[in-house]
TISEDO-319264 format. One record per residue: residue in one letter; x, y, z of N, C-alpha, C in turn. Coordinates in steps of 0.02 Angstrom, whole numbers, plus 32768, in hexadecimal, padded with zeros to 4 digits. Layout:
N
AXYZXYZXYZ ...
This chain:
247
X98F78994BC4E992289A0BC14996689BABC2C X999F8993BC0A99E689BEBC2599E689FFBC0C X9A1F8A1CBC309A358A55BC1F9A388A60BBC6 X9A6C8A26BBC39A798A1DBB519A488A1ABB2D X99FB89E3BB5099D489F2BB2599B18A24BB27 X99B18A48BB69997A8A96BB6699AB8AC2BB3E X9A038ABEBB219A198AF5BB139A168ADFBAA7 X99DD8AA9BAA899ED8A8FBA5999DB8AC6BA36 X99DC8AC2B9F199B08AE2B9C3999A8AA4B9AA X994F8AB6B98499258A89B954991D8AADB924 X98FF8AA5B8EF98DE8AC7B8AB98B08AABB899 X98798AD8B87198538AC2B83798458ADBB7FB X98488ABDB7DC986D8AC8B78298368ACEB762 X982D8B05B75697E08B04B70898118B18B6B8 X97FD8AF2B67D981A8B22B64598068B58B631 X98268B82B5FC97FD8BBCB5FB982E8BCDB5B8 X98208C11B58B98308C06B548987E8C09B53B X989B8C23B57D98E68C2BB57E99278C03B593 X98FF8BD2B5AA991A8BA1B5DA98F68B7EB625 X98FA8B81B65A98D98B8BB69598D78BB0B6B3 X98948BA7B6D598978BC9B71898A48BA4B757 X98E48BC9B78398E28B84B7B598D58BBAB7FF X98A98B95B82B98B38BBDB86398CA8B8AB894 X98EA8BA9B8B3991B8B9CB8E498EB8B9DB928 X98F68B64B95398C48B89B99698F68B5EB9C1 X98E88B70BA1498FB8B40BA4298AF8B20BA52 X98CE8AD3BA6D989B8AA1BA8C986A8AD4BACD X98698B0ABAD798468B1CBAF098498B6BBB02 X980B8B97BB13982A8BE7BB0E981C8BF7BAD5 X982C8C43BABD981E8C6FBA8D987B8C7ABA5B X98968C6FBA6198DB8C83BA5798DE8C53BA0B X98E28C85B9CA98CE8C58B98D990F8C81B950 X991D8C6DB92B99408C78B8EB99228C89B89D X990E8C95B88398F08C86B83F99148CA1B80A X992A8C8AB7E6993A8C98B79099318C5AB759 X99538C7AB72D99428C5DB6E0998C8C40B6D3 X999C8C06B6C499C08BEFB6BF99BD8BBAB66A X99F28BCAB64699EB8BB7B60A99F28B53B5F3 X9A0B8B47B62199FB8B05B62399E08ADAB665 X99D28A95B66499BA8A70B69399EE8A5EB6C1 X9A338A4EB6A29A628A23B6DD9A7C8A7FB6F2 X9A7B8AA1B6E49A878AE3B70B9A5F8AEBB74B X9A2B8ADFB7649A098AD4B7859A218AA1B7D1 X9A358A63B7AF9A548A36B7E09A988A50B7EF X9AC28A71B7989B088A8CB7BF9B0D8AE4B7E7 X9ACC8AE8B80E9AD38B43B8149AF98B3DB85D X9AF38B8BB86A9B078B7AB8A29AFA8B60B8F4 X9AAF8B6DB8CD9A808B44B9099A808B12B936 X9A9B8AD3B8FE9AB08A91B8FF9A758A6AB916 X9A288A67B8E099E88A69B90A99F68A12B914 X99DA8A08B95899DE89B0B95B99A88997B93D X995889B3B931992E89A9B907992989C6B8CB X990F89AFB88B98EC89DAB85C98B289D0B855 X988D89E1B840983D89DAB824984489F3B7EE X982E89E8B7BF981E8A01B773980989E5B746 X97D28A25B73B978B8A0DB716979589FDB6D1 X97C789BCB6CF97C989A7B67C97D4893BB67E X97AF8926B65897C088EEB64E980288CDB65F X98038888B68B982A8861B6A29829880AB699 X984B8801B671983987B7B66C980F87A8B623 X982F87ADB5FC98108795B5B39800874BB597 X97CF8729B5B097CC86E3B58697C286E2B546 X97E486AAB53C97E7869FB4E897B08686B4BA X976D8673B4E097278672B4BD96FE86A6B512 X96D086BCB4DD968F86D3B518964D86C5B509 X962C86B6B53E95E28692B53395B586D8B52F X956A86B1B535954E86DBB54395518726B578 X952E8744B5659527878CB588958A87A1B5B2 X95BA8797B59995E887A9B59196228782B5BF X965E8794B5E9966E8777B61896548766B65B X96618740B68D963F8734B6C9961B8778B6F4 X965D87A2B6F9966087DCB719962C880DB6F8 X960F8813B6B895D4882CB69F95978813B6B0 X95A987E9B695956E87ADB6BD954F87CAB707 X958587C6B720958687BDB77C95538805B78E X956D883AB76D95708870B77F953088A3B763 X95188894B72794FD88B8B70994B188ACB728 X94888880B74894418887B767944988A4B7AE X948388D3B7B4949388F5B7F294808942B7F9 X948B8939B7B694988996B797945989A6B764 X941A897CB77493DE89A0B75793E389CEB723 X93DE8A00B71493ED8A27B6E594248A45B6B8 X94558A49B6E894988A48B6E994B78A0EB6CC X94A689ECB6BE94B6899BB68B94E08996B665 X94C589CFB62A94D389EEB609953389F5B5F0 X95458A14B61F956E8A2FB62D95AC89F0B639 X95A189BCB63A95C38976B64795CD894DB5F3 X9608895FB5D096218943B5A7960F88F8B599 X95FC88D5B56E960F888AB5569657888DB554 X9688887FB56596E2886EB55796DA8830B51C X96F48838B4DE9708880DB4C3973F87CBB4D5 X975987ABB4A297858775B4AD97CF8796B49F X97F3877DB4C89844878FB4C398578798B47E X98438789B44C9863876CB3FC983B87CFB3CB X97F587DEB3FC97E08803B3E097EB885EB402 X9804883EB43998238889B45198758898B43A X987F8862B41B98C58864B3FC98CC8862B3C0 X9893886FB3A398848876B35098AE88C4B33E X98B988E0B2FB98D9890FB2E298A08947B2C1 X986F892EB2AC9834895FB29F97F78936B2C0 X97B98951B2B297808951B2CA975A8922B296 X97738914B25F976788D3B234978088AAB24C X97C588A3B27197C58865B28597BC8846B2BA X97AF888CB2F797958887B33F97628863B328 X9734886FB30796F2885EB30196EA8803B2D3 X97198805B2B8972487AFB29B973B8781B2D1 X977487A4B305977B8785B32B97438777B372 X973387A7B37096F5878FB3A296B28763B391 X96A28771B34596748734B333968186F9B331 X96C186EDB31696DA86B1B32E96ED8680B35A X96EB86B9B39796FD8695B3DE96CE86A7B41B X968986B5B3F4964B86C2B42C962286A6B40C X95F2869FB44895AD8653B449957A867FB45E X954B869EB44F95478693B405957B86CAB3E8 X958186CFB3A695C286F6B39395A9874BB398 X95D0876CB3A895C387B5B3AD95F987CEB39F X95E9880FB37996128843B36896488865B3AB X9677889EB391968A88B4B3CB966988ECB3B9 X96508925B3F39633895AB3F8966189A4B3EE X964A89C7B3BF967A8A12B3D496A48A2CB3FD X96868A2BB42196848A39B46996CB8A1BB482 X969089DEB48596F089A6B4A1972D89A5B471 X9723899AB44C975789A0B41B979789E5B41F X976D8A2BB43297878A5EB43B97C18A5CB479 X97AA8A2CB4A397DC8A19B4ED980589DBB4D9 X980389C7B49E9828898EB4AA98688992B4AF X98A589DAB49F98DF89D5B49F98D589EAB4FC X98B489FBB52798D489F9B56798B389CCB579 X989389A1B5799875894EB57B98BC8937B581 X98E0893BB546991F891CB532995D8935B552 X9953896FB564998E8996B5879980897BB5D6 X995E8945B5E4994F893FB62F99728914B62C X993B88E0B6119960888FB5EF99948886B5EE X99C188A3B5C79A088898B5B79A4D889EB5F5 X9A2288D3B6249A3188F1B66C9A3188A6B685 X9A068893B69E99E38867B6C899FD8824B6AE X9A058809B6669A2E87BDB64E9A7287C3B657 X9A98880AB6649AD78805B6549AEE8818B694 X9ABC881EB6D59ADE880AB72F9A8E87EEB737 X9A8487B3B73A9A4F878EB75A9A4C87A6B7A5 X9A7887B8B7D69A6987BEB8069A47880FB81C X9A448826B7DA9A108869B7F299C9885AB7F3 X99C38823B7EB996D8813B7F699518813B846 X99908820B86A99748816B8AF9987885DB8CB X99858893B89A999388D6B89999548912B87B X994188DFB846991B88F5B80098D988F3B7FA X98B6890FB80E985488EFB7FC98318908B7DB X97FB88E9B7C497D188EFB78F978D8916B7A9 X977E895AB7AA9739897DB7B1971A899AB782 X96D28997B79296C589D1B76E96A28A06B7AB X969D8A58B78596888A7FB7A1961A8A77B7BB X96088A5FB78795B58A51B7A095BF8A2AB7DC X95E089F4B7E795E389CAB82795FA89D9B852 X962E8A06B847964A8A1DB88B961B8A56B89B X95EA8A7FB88695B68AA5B88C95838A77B8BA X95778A45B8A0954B8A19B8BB95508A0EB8F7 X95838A05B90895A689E5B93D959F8A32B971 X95B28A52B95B95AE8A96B98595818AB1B997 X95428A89B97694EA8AAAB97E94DA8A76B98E X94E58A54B9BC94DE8A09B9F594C489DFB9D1 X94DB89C1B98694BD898CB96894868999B934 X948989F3B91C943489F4B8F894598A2BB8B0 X944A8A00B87F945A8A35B846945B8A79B845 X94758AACB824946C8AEDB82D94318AF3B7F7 X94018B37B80493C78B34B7CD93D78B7CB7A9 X942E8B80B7A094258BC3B767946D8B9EB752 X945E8BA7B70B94AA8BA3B6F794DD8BE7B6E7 X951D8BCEB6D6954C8BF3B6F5953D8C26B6A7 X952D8C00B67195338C37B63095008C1BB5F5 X94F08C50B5E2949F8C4EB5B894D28C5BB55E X94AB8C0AB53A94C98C25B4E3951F8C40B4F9 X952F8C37B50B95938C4EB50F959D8C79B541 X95688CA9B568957D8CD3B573957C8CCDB5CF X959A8D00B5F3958D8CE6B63395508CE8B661 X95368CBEB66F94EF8CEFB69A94FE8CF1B6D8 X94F18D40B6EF95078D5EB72F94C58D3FB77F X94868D2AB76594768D03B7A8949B8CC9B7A7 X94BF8CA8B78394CB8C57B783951D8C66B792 X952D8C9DB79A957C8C9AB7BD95758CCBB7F7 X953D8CEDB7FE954A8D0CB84495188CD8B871 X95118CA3B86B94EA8C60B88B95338C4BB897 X95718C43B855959F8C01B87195D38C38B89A X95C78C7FB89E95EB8C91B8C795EC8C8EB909 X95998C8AB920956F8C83B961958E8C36B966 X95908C16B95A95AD8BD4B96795D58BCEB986 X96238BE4B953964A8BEDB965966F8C0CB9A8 X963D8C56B9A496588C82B9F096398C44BA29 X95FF8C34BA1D95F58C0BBA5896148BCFBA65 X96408B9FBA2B96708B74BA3396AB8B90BA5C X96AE8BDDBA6696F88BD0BA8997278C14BA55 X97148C07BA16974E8C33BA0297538C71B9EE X977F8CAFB9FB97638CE8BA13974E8D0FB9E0 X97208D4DB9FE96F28D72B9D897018D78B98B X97458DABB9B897828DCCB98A97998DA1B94E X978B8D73B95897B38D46B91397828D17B8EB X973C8D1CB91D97028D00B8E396EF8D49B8B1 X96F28D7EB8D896D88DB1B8A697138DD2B88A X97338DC3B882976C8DE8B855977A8DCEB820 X97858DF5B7F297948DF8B7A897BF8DC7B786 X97978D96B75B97D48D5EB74F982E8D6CB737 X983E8D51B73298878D53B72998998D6DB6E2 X98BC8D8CB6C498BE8D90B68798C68D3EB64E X98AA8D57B63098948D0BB616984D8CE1B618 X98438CF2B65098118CC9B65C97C98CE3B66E X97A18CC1B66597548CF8B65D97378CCFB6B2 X97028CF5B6BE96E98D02B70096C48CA2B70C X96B08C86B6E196998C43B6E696D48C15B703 X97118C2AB6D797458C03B6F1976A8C0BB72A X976A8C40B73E97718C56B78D97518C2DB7B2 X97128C27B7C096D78C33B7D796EC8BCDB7E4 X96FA8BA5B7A596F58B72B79A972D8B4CB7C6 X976F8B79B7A897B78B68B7DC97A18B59B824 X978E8B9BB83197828B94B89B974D8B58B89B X97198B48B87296FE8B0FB89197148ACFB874 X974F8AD0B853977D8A80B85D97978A96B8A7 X97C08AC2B8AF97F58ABEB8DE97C18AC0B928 X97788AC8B91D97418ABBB95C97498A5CB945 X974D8A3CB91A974D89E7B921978B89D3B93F X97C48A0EB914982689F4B930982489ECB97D X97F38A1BB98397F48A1BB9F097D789E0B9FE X97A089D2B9EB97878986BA0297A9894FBA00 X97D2894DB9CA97FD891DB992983A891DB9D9 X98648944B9E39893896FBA3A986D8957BA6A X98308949BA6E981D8932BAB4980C8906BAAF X97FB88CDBA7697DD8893BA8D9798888FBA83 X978188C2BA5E973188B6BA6796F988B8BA2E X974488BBB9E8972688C8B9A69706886CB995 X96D0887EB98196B3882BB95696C48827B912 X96E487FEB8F496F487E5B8AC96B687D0B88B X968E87EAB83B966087D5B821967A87C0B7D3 X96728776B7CD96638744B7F796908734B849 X966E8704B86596908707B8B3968886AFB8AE X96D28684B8A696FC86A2B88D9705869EB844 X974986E7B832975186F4B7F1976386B6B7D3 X975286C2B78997858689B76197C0869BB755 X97D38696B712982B8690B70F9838867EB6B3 X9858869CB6A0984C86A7B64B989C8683B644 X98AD8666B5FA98D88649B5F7991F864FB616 X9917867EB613996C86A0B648996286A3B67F X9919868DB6A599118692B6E9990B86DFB70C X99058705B6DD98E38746B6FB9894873DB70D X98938765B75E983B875CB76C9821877CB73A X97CA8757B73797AD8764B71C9762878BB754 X976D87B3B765974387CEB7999741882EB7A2 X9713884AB7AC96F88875B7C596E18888B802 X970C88B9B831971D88BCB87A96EB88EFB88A X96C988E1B8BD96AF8927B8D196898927B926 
């Protein structure tokens, strides 16, 4: 690795109720950044200047979806055993760009096979769904900047290929074996003590911490060459944004 790329920054982006959480890391070493940052392209404009992102939010919206959701759900979800769960259906472009949740939900019956509603849940993310999107159609060339994770996979990936068997939070709340597991992860990925166990950022609660450092554990792979795209390879949604999940 040159000198420029050992001196990069990377990130990985979890949301959280205030905006993000982005942590900042180098391609290798303990030397990390973390705060809360109120929007997404703040992130790409900090001062970091990360050459990767990772962040755990939908990329690539097609305009119908089949069964059991996009590819990258598909791909991903008989990986994560229990943890499944935790892996969104993404609606169709027409329904994450709906104005209420009556019409998220018209628009997605209409443009899924078989037709399905949009979920709470998803619906609740759809303005930074959209705050990515809009990022990403209006400089196409951040897609070779920009990636699509989620936090269960990049867990996965960090526990040599085998689901984790505690989750991170029980009914809403956090459960403390299922984040002092993704902390053990973490310290043993590489990133230091001091900044897996410390106190999230203002803004942001201890899951989303916890979630950030293990995108920015895929942004490193993604920096070296060694992250796999699911599907492998991605598709590509009308504007030609991937349609894939890195980890």
């Amino acid at each position: 690795m040159s000198a420029a790329a050992g001196d990069a920054w990377l990130a990985g982006v979890d949301g959280c109720r205030t905006g993000w959480v982005a942590a900042f890391v180098r391609p290798t070493g303990e030397e990390s950044r973390v705060r809360v940052v109120p929007r997404f392209a703040d992130v790409l404009a900090a001062p970091e200047a990360p050459a990767v992102v990772a962040i755990d939010m939908p990329i690539g919206l097609p305009d119908r979806i089949g069964p059991d959701g996009r590819g990258p759900e598909r791909a991903i979800r008989p990986l994560l055993g229990a943890r499944q769960s935790s892996v969104f259906s993404v609606p169709p472009r027409a329904a994450v760009y709906a104005d209420d949740f009556a019409a998220a939900c018209a628009a997605a019956l209409a443009a899924s096979a078989p037709p399905r509603r949009v979920s709470k849940q998803l619906f609740m993310i759809a303005p930074k769904i959209r705050e990515i999107d809009a990022v990403l159609r209006a400089d196409p060339t951040l897609v070779r900047r920009v990636y699509e994770v989620h936090p269960e996979l990049a867990f996965w990936r960090l526990n040599g290929g085998r689901a984790l068997d505690q989750p991170k939070k029980v009914k809403g709340v956090c459960h403390e074996p299922g984040l002092e597991l993704r902390r053990s992860l973490l310290a043993a990925g590489g990133f230091a003590a001091s900044v897996v166990m410390s106190a999230p950022p203002k803004g942001g609660g201890a899951d989303d911490l916890l979630d950030a450092l293990a995108c920015a554990a895929v942004a490193r792979r993604l920096h070296a060459g060694t992250a796999r795209p699911f599907p492998d390879p991605p598709g590509r949604d009308a504007h030609g944004l991937p349609v894939a999940i890195w980890a």
